[in-house]
N, C-alpha and C positions, 0 to 999 in steps of 0.2 A: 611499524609503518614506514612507509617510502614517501616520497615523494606530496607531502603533507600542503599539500597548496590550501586546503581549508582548514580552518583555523577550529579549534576544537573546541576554543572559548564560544566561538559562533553555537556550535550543537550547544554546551551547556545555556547558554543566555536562553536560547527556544524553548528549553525545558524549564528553566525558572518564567519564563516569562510565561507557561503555560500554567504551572501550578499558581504562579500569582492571580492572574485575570482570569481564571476558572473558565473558559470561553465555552460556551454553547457548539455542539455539532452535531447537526443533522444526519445521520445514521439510517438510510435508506439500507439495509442488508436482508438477508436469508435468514428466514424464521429457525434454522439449524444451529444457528450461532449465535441469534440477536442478544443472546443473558451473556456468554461472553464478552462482543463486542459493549455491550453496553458498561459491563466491568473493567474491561481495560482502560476503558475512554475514563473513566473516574480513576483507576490507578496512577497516571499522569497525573490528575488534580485537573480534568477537564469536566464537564458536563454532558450528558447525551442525551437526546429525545430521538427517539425511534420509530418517531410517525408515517407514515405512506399512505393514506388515504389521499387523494387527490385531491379533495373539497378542500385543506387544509395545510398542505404542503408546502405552496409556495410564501404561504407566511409565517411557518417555521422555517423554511430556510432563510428568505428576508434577514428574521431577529437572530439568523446563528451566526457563528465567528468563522466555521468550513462548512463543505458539505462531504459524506462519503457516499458512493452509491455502489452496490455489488450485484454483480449477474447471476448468482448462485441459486438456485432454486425457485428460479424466473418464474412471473404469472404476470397476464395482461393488467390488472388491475396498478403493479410493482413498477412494470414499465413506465405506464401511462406516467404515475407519480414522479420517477425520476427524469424524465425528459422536460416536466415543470417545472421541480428541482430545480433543474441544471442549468434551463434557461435562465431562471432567477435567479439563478448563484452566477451567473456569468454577465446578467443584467448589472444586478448592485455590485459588483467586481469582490465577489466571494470565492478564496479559493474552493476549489474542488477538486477530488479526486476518484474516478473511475475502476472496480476489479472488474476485469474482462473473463469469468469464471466463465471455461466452459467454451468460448468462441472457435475454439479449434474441431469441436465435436459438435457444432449447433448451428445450420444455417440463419435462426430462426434471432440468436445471442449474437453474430456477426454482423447483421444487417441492425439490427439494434444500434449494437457500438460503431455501429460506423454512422448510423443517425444522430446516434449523440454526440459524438467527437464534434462533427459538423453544424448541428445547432447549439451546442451547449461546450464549445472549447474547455473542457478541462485542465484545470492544471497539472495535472498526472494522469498519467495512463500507465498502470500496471499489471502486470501478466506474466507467465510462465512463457519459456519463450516457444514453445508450441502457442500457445494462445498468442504471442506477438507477431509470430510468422505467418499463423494464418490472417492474422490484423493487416500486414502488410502484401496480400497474397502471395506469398510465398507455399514451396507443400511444407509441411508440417508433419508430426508423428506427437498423438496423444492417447494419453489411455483416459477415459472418458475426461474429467475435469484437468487429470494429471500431467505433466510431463514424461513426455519419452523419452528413452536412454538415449536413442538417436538424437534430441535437440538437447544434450547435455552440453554443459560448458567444458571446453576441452579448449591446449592450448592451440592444437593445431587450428581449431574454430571459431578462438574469441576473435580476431580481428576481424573478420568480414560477419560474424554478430556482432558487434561494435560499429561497425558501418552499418546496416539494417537499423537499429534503435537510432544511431544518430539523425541518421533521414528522415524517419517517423516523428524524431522531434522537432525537426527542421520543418518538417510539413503540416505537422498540428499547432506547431506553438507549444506543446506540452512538454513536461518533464515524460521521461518512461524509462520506467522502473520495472525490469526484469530479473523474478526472482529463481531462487535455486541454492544451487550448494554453491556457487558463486554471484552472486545479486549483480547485477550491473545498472548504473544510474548514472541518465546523462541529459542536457538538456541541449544536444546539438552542437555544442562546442567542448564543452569540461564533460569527463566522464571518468564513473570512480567503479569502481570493484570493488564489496565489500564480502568479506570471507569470515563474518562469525554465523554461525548456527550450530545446528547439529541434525540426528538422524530420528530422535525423538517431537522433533518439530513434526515431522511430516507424518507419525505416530498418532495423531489425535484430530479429531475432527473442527475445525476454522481459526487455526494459527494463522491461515493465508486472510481471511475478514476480520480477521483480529488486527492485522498488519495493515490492513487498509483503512481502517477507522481509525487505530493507534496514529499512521499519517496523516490524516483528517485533522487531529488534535495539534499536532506541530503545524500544521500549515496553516492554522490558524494566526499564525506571526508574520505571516507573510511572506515567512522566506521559504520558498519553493522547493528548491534544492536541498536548501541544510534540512527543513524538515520530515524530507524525503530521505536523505542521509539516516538522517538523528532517528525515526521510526525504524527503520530495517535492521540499521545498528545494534538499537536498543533488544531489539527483539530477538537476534540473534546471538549477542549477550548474555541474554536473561534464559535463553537455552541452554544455552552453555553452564549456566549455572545452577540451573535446574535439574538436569541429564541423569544425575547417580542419586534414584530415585525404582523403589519395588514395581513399579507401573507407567501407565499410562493417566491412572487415574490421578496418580500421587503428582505426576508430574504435572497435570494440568493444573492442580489448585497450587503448584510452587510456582510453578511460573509468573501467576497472576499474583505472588507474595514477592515475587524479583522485580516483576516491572513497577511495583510500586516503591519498595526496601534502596534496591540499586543506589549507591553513592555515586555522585562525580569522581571520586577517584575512580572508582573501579572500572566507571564506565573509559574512562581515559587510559588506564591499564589495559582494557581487553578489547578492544579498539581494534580491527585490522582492515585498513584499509588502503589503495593507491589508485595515484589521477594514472590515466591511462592517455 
C-alpha cells in the first residue's frame, strides 16, 4: 500500500462493530441473487430481511440500521417499493446505498436512478463505470448489464474518470463507487483505488448484489466511506482467496466460507490500496 491516509484500524473497528450490533438491513434486490445476498449479509454477523412489497416497506426500513436497493431485474411493483424505501431511509437519516444494474442499456433504469438520487439522496451510488457514464450523460459502451472493454480502467484514462465520479459526488452528496478490475471510491474530495479481486468474480451470477448489500452492512456504522472501502475490500480479498477452486460452483460456496472465515490479519496483509 502507498499512500495510506485511512487508517486500517478504522476498516477493522466497522467490521467488529458490525458482527457485534447484528444490525438489521433492508435488502431491496433481484430475485436472481436475493438467497446470496441474503447469505453474505449474515456472513458479516449482520441481519437481512428481503421485503418489497410496498404495503410494508417503509416500516422495515424505519426499524433497519442501512438500506440496499438494486436495479437488476427491475419490475414496477420493485420500483415503486424502493423509492419508499429510500425516502424513508433518507427521512429517519438511514444510510443507503443504490446498484445502478443495467442504466447504461435501459432508458426505463436511467430515469428511475436519476428519480431516486433526487428524492431519496443516497449515500452511495455504485456502478460499472459504463453504468456511471451513462448516470452522468456521458456516451458509454455496455454489454447488456456489463462493462465494456472501452470503459475499462486504463492509466492513460483514470484521471479524467476520476474527475467524472468526483463531480457526481460533488453533485449528489453521495459517495460513488465504481467498480471493476480497478474499483475507484470517492466522495468528491478523498479518492482510493482498490485493486483486490479477481477474474472468477465476474465468473458467477451477483458478486456485484452481493457487494452492494455486503456495503449496506458496513454502512450501517455510519461511516460512509470506510464502509464503502471495507465491502469492496473485503470482497475482492475473499476472491482472491477463493480463485484455485474446480469451478464456478466450488468457488461460489468458498467464497461465502472467506467472507465469513477471513481474519483481520489477513485482511490487512492483502489489502491493496492508494489515495489518489
Amino acid at each position: 500500500m502507498t499512500n495510506q491516509a485511512f487508517n486500517i484500524a478504522d476498516l477493522l473497528e466497522i467490521r467488529h462493530k458490525v458482527k457485534a450490533e447484528k444490525p438489521l438491513i433492508h435488502c431491496i434486490t433481484n430475485h436472481i441473487s436475493i438467497n446470496d445476498c441474503a447469505n453474505v449479509v449474515l456472513a458479516v454477523g449482520a441481519k437481512p430481511i428481503m421485503a418489497e412489497h410496498p404495503a410494508e416497506v417503509s416500516g422495515i426500513t424505519a426499524s433497519s440500521k442501512a438500506l440496499a436497493v438494486n436495479l437488476g431485474n427491475i419490475n414496477d411493483t420493485r420500483m415503486q417499493s424502493m423509492l419508499i424505501s429510500g425516502k424513508t431511509a433518507f427521512k429517519k437519516s438511514i444510510p443507503s446505498i443504490i446498484d445502478i444494474v443495467g442504466v447504461a442499456c435501459s432508458p426505463l433504469r436511467l430515469d428511475f436512478t436519476k428519480n431516486f438520487i433526487s428524492e431519496c439522496h443516497p449515500s452511495v451510488i455504485k456502478g460499472n463505470l459504463s453504468e456511471l457514464k451513462a448516470l452522468c450523460g456521458m456516451e458509454s459502451s455496455a454489454k447488456g448489464i456489463d462493462v465494456d472493454e472501452k470503459d475499462a480502467v486504463t492509466n492513460d484514462n483514470i484521471a479524467p474518470n476520476i474527475a467524472m465520479l468526483k463531480s457526481l459526488s460533488a453533485k449528489t452528496g453521495s459517495v460513488v463507487a465504481a467498480t471493476g478490475a480497478v474499483d475507484i471510491i470517492t466522495d468528491g474530495t478523498d479518492t482510493y483505488l482498490i485493486k483486490n479481486g479477481c477474474e472468477m468474480l465476474s465468473m458467477i451470477t451477483g458478486t456485484g448484489c452481493m457487494l452492494n448489500v455486503l456495503a449496506a452492512a458496513f454502512l450501517s456504522s455510519k461511516n460512509i466511506m470506510g464502509g464503502t472501502i471495507l465491502a469492496i475490500a473485503l470482497m475482492g480479498i475473499c476472491g482472491e482467496l477463493s480463485q484455485n477452486t474446480k469451478g464456478p460452483a466450488t468457488f461460489r460456496t468458498t467464497l461465502l466460507d472467506s467472507i465469513f472465515s477471513i481474519s483481520d490479519n489477513k485482511l490487512k496483509e492483502k489489502i491493496r490500496y492508494t489515495l489518489k
